[in-house]
C-alpha positions as CSV (number, residue, x, y, z in Angstrom):
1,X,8.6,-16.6,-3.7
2,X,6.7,-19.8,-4.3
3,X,4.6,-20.3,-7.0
4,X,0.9,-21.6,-5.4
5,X,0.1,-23.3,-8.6
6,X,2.7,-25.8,-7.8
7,X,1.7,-26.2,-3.9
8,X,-1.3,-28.0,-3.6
9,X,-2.6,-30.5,-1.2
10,X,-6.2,-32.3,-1.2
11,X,-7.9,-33.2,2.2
12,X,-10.7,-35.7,1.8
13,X,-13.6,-35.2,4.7
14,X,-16.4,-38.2,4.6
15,X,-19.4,-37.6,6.2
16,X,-21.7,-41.1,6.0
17,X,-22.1,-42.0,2.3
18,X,-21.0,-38.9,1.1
19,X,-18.4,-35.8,2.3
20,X,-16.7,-33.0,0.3
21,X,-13.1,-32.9,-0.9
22,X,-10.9,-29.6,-0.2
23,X,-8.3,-29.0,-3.3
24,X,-6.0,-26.7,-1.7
25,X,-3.6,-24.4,-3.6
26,X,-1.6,-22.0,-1.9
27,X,-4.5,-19.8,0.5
28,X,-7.2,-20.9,-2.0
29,X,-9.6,-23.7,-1.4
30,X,-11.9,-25.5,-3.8
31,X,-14.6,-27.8,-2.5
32,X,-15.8,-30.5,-4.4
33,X,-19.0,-33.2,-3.2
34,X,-18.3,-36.7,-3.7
35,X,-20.3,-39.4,-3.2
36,X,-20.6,-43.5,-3.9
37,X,-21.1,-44.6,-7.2
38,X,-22.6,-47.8,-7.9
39,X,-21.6,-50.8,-10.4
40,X,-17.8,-50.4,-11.1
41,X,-17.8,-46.7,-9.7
42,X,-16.6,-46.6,-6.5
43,X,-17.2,-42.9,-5.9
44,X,-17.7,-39.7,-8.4
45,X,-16.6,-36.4,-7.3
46,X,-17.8,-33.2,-8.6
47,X,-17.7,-29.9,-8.3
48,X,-21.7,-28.3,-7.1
49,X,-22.5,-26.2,-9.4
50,X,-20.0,-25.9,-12.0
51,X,-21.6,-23.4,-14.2
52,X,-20.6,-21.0,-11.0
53,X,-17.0,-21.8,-10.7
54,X,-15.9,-18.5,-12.5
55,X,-18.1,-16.7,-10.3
56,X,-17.4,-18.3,-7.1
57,X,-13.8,-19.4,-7.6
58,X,-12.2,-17.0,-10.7
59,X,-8.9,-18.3,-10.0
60,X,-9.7,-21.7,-10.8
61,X,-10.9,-21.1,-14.8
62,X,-8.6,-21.7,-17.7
63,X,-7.4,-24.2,-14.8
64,X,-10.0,-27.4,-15.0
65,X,-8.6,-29.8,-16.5
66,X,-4.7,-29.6,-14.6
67,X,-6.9,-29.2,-11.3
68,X,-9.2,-32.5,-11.9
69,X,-6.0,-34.3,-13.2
70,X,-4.5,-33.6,-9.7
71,X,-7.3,-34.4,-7.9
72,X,-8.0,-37.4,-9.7
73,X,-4.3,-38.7,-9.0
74,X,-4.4,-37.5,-5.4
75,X,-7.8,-39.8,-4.9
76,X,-6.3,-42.8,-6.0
77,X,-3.1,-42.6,-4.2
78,X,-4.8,-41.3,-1.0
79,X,-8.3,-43.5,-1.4
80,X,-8.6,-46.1,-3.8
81,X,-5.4,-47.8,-4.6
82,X,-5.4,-49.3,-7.9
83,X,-8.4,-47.9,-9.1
84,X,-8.3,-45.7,-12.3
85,X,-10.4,-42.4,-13.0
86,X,-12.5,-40.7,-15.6
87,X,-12.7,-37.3,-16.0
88,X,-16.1,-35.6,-17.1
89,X,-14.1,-31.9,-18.0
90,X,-17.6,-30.5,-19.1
91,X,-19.4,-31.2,-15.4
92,X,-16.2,-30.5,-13.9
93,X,-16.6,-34.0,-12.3
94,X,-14.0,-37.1,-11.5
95,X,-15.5,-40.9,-11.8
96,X,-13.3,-43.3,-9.4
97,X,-13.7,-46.4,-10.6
98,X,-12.3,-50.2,-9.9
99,X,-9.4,-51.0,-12.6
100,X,-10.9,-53.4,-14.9
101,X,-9.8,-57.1,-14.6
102,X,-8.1,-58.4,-17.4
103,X,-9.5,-61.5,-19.5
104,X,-7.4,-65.0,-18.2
105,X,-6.1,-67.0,-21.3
């Protein structure tokens, strides 16, 4: 039997200048809202209402951080090539933003 901790997938849906992002593990599904960012951010992703995630999804808690990790990798491979990320663990939210160039000599 297949653990569904290890078998994830992430299916991004835009809608306009915003959309939701499914993180999908085993027959669970977390939805998380992302939209643009402004300045170097590119887009932040979040989950609505974090303070409800043990209530809504109980599966997910103790889990945060290994969850936004993979998301966070996911986005950039899938989205935003060369880009780096930012994790906000406390509002359970992901900051996509462009790599920073490096000073010429």
């Amino acid at each position: 039997m297949e653990d569904s901790t290890q078998t994830w997938s992430l299916e991004c849906k835009p809608f306009g200048q915003s959309g939701y992002v499914f993180y999908n593990e085993g027959s669970r599904e977390l939805p998380l809202y992302w939209e643009y960012g402004g300045g170097d951010t590119i887009a932040i992703v979040r989950v609505e209402e974090p303070e409800k995630l043990g209530v809504r999804f109980p599966w997910a808690v103790g889990r945060e951080r290994v969850i936004l990790e993979r998301i966070a990798r996911e986005l950039v491979r899938q989205q935003a090539p060369g880009s780096r990320t930012e994790l906000d663990e406390r509002n359970l939210a992901i900051y996509v933003r462009e790599q920073k160039q490096q000073a010429k000599s």
